[in-house]
Structure formats: C-alpha cells, structure tokens
PDB file with one MODEL, atoms N, CA, C and O in Angstrom:
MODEL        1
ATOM      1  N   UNK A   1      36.447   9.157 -11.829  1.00  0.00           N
ATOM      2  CA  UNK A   1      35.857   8.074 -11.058  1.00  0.00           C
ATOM      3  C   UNK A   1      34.343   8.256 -11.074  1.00  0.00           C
ATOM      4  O   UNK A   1      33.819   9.160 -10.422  1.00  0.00           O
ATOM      5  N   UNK A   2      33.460   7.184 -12.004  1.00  0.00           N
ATOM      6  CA  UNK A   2      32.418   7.487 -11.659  1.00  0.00           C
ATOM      7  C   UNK A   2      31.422   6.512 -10.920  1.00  0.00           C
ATOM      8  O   UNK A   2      31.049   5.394 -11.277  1.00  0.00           O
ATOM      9  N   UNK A   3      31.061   7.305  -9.690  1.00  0.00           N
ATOM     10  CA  UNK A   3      30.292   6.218  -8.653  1.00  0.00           C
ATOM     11  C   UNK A   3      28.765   6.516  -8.808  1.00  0.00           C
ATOM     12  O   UNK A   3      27.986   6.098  -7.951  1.00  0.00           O
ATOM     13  N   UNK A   4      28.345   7.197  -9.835  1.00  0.00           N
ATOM     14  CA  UNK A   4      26.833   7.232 -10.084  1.00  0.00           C
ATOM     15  C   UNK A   4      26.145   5.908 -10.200  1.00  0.00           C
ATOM     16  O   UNK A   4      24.954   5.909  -9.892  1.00  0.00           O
ATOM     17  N   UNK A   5      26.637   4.868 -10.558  1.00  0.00           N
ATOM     18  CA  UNK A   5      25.943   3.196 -10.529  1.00  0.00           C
ATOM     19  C   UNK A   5      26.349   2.361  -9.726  1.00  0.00           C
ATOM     20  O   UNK A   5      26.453   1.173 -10.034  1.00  0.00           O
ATOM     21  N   UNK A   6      26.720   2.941  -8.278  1.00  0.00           N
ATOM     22  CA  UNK A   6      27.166   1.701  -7.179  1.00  0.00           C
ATOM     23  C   UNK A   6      25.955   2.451  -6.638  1.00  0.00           C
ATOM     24  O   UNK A   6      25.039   2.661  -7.433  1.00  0.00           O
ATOM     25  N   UNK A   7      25.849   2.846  -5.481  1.00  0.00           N
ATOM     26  CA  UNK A   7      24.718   2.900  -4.660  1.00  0.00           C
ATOM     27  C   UNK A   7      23.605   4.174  -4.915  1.00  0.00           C
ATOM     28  O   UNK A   7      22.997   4.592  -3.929  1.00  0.00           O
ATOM     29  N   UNK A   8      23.379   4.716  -6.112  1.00  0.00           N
ATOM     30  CA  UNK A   8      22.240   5.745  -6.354  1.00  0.00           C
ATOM     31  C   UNK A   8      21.214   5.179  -6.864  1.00  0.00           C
ATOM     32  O   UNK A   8      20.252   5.933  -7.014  1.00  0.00           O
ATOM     33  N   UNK A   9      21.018   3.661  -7.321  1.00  0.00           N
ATOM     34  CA  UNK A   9      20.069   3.777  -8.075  1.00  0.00           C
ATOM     35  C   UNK A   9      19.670   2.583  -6.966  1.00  0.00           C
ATOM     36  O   UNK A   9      18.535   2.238  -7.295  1.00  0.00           O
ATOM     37  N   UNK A  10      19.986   1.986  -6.083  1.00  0.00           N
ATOM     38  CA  UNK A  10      19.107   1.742  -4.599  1.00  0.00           C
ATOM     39  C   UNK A  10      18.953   2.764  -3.887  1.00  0.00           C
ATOM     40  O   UNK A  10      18.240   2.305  -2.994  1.00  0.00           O
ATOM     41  N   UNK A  11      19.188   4.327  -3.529  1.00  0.00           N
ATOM     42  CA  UNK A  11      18.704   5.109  -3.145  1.00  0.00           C
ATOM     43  C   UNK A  11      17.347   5.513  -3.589  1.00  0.00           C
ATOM     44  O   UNK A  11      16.398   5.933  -2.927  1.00  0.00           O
ATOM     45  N   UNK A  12      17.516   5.212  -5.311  1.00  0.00           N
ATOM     46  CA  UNK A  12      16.111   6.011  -5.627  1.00  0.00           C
ATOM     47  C   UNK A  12      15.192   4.350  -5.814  1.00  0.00           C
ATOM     48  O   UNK A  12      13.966   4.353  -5.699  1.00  0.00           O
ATOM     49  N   UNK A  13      15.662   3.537  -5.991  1.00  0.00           N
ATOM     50  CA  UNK A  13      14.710   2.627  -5.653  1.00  0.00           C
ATOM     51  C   UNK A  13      13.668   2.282  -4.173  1.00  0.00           C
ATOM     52  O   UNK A  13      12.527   1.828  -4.087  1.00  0.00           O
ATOM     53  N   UNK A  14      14.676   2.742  -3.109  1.00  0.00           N
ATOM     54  CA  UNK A  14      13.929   2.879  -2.263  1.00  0.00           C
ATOM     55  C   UNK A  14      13.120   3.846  -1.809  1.00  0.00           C
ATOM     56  O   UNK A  14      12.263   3.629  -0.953  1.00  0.00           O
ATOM     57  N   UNK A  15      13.421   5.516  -2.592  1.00  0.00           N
ATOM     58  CA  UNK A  15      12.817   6.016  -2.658  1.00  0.00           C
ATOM     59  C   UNK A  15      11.091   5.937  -3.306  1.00  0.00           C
ATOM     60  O   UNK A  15      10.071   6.545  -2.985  1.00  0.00           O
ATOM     61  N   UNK A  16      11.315   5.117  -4.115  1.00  0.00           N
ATOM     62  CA  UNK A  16      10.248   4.629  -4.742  1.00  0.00           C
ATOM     63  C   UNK A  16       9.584   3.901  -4.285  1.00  0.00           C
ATOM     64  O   UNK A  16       8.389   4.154  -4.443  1.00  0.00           O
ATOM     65  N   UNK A  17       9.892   2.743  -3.558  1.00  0.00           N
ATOM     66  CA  UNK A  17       9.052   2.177  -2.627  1.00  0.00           C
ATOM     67  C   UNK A  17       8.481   2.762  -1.342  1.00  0.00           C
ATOM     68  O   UNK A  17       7.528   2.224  -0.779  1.00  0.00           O
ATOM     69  N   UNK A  18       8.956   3.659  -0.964  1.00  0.00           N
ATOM     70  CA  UNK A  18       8.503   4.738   0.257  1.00  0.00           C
ATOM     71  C   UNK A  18       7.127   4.910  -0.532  1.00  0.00           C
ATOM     72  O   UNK A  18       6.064   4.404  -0.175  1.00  0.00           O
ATOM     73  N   UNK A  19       7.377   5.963  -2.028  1.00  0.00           N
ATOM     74  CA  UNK A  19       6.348   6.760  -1.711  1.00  0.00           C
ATOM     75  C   UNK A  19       4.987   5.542  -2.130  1.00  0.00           C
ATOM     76  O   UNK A  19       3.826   5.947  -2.064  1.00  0.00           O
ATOM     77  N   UNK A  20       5.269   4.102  -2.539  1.00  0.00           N
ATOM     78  CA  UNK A  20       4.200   3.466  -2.925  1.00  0.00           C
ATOM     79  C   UNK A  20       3.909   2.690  -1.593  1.00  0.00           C
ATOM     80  O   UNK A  20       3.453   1.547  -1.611  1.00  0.00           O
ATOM     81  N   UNK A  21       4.105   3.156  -0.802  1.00  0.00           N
ATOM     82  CA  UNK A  21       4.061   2.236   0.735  1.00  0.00           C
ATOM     83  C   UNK A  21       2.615   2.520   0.941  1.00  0.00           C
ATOM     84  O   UNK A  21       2.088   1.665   1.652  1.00  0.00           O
ATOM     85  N   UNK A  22       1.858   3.409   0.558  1.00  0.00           N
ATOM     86  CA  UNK A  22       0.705   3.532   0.947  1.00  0.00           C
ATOM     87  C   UNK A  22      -0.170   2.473   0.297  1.00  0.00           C
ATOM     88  O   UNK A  22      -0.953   1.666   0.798  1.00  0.00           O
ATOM     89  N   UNK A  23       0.230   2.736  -1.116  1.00  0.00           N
ATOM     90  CA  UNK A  23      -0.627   1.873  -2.141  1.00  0.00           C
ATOM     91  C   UNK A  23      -0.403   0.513  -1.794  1.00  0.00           C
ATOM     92  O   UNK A  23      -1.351  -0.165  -2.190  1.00  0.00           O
ATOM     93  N   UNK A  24       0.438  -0.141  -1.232  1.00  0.00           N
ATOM     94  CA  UNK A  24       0.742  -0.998  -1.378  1.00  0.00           C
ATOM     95  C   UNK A  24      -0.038  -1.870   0.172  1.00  0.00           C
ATOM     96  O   UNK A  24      -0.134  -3.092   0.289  1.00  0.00           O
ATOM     97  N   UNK A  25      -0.412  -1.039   1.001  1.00  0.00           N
ATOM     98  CA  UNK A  25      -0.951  -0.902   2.036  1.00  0.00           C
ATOM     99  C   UNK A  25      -2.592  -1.541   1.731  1.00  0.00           C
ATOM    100  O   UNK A  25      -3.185  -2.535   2.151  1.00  0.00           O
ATOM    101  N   UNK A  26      -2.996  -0.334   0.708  1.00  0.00           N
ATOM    102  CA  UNK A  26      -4.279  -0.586   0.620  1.00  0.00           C
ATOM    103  C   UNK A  26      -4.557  -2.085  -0.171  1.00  0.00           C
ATOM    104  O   UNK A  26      -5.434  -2.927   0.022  1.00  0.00           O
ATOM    105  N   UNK A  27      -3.740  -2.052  -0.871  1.00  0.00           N
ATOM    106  CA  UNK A  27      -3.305  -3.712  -2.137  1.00  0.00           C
ATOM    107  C   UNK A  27      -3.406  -4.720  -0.927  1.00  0.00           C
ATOM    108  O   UNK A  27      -4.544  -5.184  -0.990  1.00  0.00           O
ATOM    109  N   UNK A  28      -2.820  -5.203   0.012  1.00  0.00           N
ATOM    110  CA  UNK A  28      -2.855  -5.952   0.789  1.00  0.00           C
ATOM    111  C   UNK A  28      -3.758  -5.975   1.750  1.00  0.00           C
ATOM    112  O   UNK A  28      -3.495  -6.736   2.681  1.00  0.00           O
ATOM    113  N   UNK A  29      -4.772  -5.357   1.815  1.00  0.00           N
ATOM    114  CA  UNK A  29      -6.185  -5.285   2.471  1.00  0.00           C
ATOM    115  C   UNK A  29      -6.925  -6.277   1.546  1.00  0.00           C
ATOM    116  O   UNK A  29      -7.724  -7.026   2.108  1.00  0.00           O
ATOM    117  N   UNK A  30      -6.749  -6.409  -0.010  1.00  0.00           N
ATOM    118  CA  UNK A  30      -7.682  -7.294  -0.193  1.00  0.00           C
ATOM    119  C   UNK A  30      -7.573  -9.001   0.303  1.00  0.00           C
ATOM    120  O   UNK A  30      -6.450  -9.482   0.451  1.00  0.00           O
ATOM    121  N   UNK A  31      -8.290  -9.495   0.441  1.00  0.00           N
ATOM    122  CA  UNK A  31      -8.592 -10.551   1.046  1.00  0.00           C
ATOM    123  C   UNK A  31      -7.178 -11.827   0.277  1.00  0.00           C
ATOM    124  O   UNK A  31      -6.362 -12.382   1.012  1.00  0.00           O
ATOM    125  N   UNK A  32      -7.201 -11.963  -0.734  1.00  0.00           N
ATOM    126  CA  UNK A  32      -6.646 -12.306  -2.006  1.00  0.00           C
ATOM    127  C   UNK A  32      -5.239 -12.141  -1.570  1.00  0.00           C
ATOM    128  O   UNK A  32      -4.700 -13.164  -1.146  1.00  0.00           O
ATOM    129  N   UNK A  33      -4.551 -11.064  -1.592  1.00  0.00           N
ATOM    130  CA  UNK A  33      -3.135 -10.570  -1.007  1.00  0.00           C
ATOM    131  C   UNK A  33      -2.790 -11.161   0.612  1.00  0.00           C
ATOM    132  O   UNK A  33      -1.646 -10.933   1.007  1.00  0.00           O
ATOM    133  N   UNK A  34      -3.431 -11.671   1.260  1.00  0.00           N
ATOM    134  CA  UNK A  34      -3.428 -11.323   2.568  1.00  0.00           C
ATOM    135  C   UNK A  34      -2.020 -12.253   2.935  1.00  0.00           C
ATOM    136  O   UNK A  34      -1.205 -11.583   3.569  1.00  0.00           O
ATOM    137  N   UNK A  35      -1.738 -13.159   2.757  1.00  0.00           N
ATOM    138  CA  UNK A  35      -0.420 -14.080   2.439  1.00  0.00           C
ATOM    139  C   UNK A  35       0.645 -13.144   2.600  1.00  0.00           C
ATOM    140  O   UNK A  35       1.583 -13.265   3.388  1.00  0.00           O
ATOM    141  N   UNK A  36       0.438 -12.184   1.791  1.00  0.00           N
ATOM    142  CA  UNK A  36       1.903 -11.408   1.818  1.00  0.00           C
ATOM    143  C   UNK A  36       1.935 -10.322   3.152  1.00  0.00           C
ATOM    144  O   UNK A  36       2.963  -9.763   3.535  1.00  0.00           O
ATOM    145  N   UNK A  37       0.442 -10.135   3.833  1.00  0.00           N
ATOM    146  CA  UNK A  37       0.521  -9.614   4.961  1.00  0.00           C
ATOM    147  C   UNK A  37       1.372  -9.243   6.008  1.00  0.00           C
ATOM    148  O   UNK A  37       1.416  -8.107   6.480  1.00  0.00           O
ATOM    149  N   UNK A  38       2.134 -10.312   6.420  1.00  0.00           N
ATOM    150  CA  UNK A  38       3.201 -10.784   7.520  1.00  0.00           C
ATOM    151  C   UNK A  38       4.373  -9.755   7.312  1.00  0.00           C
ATOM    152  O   UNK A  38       5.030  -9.088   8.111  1.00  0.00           O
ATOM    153  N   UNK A  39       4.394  -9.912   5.535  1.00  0.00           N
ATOM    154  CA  UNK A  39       5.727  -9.274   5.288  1.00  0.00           C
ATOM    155  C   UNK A  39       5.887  -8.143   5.300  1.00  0.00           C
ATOM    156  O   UNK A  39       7.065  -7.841   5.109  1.00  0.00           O
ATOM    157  N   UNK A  40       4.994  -7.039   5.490  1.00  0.00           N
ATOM    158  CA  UNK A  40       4.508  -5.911   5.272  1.00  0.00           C
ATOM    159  C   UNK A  40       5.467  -4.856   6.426  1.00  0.00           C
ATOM    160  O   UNK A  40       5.286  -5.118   7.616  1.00  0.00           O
ATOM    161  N   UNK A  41       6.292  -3.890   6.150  1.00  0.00           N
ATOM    162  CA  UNK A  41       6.602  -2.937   6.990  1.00  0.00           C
ATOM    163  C   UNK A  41       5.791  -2.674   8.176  1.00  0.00           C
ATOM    164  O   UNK A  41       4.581  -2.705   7.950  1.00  0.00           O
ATOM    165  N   UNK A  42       6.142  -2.418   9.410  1.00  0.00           N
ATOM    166  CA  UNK A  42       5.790  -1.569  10.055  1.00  0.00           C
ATOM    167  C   UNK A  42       5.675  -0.238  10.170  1.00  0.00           C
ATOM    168  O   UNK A  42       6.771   0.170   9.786  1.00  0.00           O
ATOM    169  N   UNK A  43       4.942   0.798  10.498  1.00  0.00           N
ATOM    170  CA  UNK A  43       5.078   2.046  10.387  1.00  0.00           C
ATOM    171  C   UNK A  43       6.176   2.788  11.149  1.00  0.00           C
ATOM    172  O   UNK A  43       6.412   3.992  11.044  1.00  0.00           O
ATOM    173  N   UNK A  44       6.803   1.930  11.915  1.00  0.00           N
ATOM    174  CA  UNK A  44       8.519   2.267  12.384  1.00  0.00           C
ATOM    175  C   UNK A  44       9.133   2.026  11.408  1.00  0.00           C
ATOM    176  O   UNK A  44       9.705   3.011  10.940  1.00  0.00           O
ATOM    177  N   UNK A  45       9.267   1.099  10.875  1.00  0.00           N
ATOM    178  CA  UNK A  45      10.250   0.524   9.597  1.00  0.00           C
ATOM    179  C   UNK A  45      10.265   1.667   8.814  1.00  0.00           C
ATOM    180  O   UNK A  45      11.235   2.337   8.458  1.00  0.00           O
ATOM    181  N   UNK A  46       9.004   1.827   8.567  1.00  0.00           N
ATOM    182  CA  UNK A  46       9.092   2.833   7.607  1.00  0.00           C
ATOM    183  C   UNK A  46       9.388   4.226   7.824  1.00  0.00           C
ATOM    184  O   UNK A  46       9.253   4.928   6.822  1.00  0.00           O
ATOM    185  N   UNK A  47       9.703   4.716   8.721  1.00  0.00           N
ATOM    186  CA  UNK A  47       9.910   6.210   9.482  1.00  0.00           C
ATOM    187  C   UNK A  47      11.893   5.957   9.624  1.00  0.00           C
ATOM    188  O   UNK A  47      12.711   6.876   9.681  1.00  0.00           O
ATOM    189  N   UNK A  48      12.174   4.601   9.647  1.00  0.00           N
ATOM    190  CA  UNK A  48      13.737   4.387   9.369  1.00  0.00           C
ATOM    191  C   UNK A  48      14.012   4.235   7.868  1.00  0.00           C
ATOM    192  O   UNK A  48      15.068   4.708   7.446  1.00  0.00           O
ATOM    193  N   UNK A  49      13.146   3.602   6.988  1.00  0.00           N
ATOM    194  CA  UNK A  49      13.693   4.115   6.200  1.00  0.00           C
ATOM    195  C   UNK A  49      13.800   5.396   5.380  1.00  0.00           C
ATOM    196  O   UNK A  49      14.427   5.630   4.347  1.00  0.00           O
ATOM    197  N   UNK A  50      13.091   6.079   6.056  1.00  0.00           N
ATOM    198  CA  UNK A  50      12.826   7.680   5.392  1.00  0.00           C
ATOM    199  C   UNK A  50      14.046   8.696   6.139  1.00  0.00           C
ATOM    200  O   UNK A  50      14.636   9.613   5.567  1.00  0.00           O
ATOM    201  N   UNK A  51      14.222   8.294   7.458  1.00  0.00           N
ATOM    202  CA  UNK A  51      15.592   8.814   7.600  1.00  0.00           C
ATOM    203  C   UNK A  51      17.027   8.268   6.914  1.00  0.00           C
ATOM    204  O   UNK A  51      18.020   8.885   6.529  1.00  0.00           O
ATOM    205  N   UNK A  52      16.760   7.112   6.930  1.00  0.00           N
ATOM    206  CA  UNK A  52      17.859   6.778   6.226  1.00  0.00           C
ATOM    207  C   UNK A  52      17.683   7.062   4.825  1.00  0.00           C
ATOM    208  O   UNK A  52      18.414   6.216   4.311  1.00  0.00           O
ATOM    209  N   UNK A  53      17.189   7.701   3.921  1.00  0.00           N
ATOM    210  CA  UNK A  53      17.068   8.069   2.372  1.00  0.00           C
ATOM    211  C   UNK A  53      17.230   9.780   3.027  1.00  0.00           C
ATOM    212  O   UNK A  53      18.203  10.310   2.490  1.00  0.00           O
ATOM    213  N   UNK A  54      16.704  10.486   3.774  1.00  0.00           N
ATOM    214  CA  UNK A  54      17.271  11.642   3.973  1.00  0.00           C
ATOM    215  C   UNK A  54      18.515  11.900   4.421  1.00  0.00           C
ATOM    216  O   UNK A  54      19.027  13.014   4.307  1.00  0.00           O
ATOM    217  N   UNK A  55      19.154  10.797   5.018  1.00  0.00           N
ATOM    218  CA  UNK A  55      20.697  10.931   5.290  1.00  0.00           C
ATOM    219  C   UNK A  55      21.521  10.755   4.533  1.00  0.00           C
ATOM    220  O   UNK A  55      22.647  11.253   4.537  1.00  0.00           O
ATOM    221  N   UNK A  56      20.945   9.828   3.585  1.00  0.00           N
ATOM    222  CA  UNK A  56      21.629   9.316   1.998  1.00  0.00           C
ATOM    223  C   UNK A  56      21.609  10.498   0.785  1.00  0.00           C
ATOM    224  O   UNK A  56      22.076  10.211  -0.317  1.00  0.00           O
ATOM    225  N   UNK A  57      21.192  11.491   0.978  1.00  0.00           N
ATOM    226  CA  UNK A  57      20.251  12.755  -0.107  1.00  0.00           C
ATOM    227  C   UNK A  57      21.829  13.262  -0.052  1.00  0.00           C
ATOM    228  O   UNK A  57      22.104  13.749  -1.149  1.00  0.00           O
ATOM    229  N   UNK A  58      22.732  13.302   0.674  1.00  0.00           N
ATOM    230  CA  UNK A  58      23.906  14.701   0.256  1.00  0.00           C
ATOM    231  C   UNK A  58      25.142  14.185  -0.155  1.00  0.00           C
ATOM    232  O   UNK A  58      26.096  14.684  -0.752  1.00  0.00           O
ATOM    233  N   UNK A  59      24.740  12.279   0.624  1.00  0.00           N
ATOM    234  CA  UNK A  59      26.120  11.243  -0.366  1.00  0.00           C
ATOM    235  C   UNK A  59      25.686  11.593  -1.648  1.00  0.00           C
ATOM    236  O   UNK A  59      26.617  12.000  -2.342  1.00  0.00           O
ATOM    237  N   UNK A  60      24.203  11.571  -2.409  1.00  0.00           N
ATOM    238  CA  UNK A  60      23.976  10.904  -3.420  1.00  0.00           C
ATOM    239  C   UNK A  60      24.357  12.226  -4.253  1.00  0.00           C
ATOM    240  O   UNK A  60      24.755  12.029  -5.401  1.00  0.00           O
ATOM    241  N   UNK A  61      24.258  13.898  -3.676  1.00  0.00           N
ATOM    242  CA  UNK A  61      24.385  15.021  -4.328  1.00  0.00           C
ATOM    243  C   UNK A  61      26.034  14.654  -5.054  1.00  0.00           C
ATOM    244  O   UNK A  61      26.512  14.616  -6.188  1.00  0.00           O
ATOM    245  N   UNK A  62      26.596  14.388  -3.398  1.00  0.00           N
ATOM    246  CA  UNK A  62      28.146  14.598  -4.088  1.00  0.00           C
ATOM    247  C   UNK A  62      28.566  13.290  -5.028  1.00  0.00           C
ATOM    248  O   UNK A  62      29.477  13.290  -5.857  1.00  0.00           O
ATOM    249  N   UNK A  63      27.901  12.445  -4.783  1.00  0.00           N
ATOM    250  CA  UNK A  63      28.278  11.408  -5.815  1.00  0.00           C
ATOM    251  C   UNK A  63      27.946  11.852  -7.690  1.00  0.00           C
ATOM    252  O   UNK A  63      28.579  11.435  -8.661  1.00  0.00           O
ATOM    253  N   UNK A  64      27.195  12.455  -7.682  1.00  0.00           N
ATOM    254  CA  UNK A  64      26.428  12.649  -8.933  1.00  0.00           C
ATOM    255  C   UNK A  64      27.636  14.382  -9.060  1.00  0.00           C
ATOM    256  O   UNK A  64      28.453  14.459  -9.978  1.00  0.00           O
ATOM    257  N   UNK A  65      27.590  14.747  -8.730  1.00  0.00           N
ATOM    258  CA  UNK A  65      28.783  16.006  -8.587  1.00  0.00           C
ATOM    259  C   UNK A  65      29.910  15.161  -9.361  1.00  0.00           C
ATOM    260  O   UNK A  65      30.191  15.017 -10.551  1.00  0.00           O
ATOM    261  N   UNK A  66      30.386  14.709  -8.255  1.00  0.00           N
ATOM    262  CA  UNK A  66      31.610  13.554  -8.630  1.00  0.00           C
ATOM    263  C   UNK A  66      31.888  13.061 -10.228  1.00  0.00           C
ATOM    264  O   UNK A  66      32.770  13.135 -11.084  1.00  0.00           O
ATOM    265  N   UNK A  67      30.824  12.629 -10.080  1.00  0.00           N
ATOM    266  CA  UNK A  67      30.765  11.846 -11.701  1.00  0.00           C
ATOM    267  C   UNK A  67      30.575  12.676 -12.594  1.00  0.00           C
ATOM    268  O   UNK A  67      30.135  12.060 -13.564  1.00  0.00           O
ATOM    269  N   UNK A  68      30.640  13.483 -12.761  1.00  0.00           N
ATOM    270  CA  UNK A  68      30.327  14.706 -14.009  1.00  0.00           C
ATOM    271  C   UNK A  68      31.315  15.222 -13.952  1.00  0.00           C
ATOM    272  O   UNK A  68      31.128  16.395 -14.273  1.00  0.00           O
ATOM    273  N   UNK A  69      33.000  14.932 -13.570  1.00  0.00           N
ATOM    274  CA  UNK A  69      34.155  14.714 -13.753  1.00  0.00           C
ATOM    275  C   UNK A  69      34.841  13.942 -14.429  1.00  0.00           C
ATOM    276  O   UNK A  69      34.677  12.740 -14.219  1.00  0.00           O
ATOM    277  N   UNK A  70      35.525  14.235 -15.140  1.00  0.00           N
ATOM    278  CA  UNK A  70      36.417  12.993 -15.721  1.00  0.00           C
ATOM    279  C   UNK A  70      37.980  13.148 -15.907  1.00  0.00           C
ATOM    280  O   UNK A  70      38.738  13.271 -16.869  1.00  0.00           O
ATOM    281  N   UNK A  71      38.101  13.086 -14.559  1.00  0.00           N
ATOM    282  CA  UNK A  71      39.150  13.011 -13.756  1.00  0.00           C
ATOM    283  C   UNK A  71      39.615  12.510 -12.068  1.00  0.00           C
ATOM    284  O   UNK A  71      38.813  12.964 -11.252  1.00  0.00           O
ATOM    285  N   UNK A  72      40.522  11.839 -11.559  1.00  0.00           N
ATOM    286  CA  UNK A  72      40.638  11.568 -10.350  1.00  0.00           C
ATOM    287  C   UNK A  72      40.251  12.855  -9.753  1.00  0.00           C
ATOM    288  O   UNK A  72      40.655  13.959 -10.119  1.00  0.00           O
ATOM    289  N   UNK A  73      39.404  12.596  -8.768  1.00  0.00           N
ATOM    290  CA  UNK A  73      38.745  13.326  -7.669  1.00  0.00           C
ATOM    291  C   UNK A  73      39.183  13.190  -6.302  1.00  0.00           C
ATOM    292  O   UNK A  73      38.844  14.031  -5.469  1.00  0.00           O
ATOM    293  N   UNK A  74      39.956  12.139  -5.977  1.00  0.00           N
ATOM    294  CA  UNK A  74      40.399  12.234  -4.632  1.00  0.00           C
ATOM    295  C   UNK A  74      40.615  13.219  -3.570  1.00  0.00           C
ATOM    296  O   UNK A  74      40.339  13.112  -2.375  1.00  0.00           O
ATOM    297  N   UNK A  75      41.345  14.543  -4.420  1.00  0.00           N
ATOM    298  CA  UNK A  75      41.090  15.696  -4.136  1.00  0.00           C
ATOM    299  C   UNK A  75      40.056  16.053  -2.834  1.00  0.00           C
ATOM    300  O   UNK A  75      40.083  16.179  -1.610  1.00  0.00           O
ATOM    301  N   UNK A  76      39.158  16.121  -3.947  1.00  0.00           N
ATOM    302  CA  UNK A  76      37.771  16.591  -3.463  1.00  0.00           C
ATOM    303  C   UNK A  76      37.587  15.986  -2.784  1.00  0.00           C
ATOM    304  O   UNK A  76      37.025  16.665  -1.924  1.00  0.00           O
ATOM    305  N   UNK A  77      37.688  14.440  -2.257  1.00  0.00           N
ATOM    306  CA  UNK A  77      36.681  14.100  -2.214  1.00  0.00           C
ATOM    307  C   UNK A  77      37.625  13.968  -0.026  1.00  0.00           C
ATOM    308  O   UNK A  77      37.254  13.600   1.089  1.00  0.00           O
ATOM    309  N   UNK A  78      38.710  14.471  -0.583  1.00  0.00           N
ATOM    310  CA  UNK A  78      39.234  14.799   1.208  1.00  0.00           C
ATOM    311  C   UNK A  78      38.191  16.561   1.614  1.00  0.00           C
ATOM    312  O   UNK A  78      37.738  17.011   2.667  1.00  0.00           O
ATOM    313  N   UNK A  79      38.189  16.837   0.847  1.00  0.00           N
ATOM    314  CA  UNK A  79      37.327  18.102   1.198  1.00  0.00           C
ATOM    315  C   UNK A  79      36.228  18.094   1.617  1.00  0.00           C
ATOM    316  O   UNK A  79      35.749  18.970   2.338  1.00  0.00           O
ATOM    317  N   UNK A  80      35.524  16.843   1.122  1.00  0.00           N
ATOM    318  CA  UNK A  80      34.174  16.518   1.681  1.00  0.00           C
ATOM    319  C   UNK A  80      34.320  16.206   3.019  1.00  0.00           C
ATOM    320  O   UNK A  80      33.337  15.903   3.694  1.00  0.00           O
TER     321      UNK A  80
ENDMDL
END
C-alpha cells in the first residue's frame, strides 16, 4: 500500500510556504502588491500552521516507512 502521494506532498508544500512567509511578507509591502494585502496570514495563522506541520512530521515518517513496502501493511499499521 503506497500512501506516499495522498497527503505528503501538501505537507511539504506547506512546508514551503512557511518558510517563504517572510519573503512573501516583504513582497507585499510594495505599494504595487498591496491588493493582495487582505489576504495575507496573520502571525497566529501562521504559528497554527507550524504546529500543525509539526504534528504532521511522524504521520508523514510512517507513511514514507510504509511505502517502501510492497506488501499489505495493515499489520503494522495496528501497531502504530
């Protein structure tokens, strides 16, 4: 069973947008951008989504575990 392409690669996508949250910060200071202003995280928002990608870090271990099987895992996956 391999679940490496249902929800890991929005884990690391949002990982990716975390760490450009800054840049993206300063991008919307220019005058030009300011439109998209409104839409912009809060610095709470963003402190939830960083827990929620650290709570997601040990699904995503055992998922990637998982898949480097090629065989039913069910097993295991009551062990988890």
């Amino acid at each position: 069973m391999d679940v490496k392409t249902r929800w890991n690669p929005i884990l690391e996508l949002r990982e990716r947008v975390y760490r450009l949250h800054e840049f993206t910060r300063q991008w919307l200071k220019n005058p030009q951008y300011s439109d998209y202003r409104p839409h912009f995280m809060t610095q709470d928002d963003w402190t939830i989504v960083k827990y929620v990608m650290e709570g997601l870090r040990p699904f995503r271990y055992c998922t990637l575990w998982k898949s480097k099987r090629h065989t039913v895992t069910l097993h295991h996956v009551i062990t988890v």
